[in-house]
N, C-alpha and C positions, 0 to 999 in steps of 0.2 A: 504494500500500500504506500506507496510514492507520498511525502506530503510538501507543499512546496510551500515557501516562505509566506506567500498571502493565505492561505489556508489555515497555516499553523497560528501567526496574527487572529486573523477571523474564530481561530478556535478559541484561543487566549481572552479575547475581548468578551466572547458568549460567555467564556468560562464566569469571569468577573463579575458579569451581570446577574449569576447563581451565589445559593449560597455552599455552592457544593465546594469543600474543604478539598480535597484531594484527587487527583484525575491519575491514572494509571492507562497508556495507548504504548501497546505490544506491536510490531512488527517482527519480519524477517531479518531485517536487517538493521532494526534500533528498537530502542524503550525508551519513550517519554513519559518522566514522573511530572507532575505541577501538583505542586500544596500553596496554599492559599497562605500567603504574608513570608512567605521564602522566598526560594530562587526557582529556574527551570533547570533539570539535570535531563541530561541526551546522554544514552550511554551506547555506545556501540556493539554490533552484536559480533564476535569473531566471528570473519566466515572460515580463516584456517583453524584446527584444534592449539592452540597453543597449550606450556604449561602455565604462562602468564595469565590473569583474567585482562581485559580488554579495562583501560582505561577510560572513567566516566571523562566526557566531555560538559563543565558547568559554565552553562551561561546565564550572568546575572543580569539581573534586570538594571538598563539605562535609567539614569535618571530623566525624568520629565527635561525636555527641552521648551527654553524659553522662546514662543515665538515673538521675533522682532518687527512690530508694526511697520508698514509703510505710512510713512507722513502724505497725507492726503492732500491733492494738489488745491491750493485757494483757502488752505486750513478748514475747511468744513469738515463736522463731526459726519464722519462716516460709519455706519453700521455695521459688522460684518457677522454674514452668514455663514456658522461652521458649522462643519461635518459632525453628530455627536457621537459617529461609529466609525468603526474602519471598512470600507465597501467600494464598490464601483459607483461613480458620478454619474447621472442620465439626469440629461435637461428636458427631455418628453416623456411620456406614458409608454410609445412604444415608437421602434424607429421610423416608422411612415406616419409620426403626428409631429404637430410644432411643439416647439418648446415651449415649456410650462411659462416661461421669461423671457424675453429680450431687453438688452439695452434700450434704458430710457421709459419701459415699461412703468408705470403705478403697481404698488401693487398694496394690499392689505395686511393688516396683522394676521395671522393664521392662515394667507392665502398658501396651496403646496406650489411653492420654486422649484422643486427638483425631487428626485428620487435617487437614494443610497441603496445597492442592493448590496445585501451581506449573509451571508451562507443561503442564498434562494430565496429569499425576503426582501422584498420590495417596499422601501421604509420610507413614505413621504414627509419631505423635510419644510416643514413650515415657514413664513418668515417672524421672526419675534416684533417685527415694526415694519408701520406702516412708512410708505417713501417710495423713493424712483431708483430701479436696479440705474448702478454707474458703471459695475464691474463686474465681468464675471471672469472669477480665477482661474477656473480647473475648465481643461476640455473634454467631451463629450464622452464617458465610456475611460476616463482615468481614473485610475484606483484613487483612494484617499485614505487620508490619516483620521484617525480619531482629533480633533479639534482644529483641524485644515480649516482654512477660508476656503468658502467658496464662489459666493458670491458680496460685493460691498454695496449697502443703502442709505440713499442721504435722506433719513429719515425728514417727512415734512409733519 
């Protein structure tokens, strides 16, 4: 069972959102432990017999990265709209419809701007204020970060 970086991400995040304490995923070819307020341990599985056991690989968790705002041109309080998962970016419902938003667009408190898909879940993403899209950061169909800008509103 292959599992590849955005996957493991996406599992980690779902993890989070539980209160489940401790996850144990066996493969062929690895064990991944995750306990909840520890680290992640990847341990490798030998595929020759050695008399050594195979050495865990620990990967600890990064600390939160500060994101550094961009100063907004004309000093106007700009809004922005972030990612609150890690997922795929889509600006439409589906790809033969328009985008939920365009540049310049009005739009409302609670209007859905976009939609995060994250492990098969299509999560529409609300706006927190009402104002006119100025920016939109991330292109169509690009992963994101858990707290990414996506889109910026100059709130009216």
């Amino acid at each position: 069972m292959p599992l590849d970086l955005t996957e493991l991400r996406e599992l980690l995040t779902t993890l989070n959102q539980t209160d489940i304490s401790e996850l144990t995923l066996k493969a062929d070819d690895f064990e991944l432990v995750v306990r909840r307020g520890t680290r992640v341990e990847v341990a490798p599985v030998a595929a020759i017999t050695t008399a050594t056991a195979p050495t865990p690989v620990v990967l600890s968790p990064e600390p939160a990265k500060a994101e550094t705002p961009v100063a907004p041109k004309n000093d106007r309080k700009l809004v922005d709209v972030v990612s609150p998962i890690v997922g795929t970016f889509y600006r439409s419902p589906a790809p033969d419809e328009p985008p939920f938003v365009d540049l310049g667009n009005r739009i409302q408190k609670g209007q859905v701007v976009c939609i995060i898909e994250a492990m098969k879940v299509m999560n529409e993403i609300e706006a927190e204020v009402s104002g006119e899209i100025v920016e939109v950061l991330v292109q169509n169909g690009q992963p994101v970060e858990y707290g990414q800008p996506l889109m910026r509103v100059n709130p009216a």
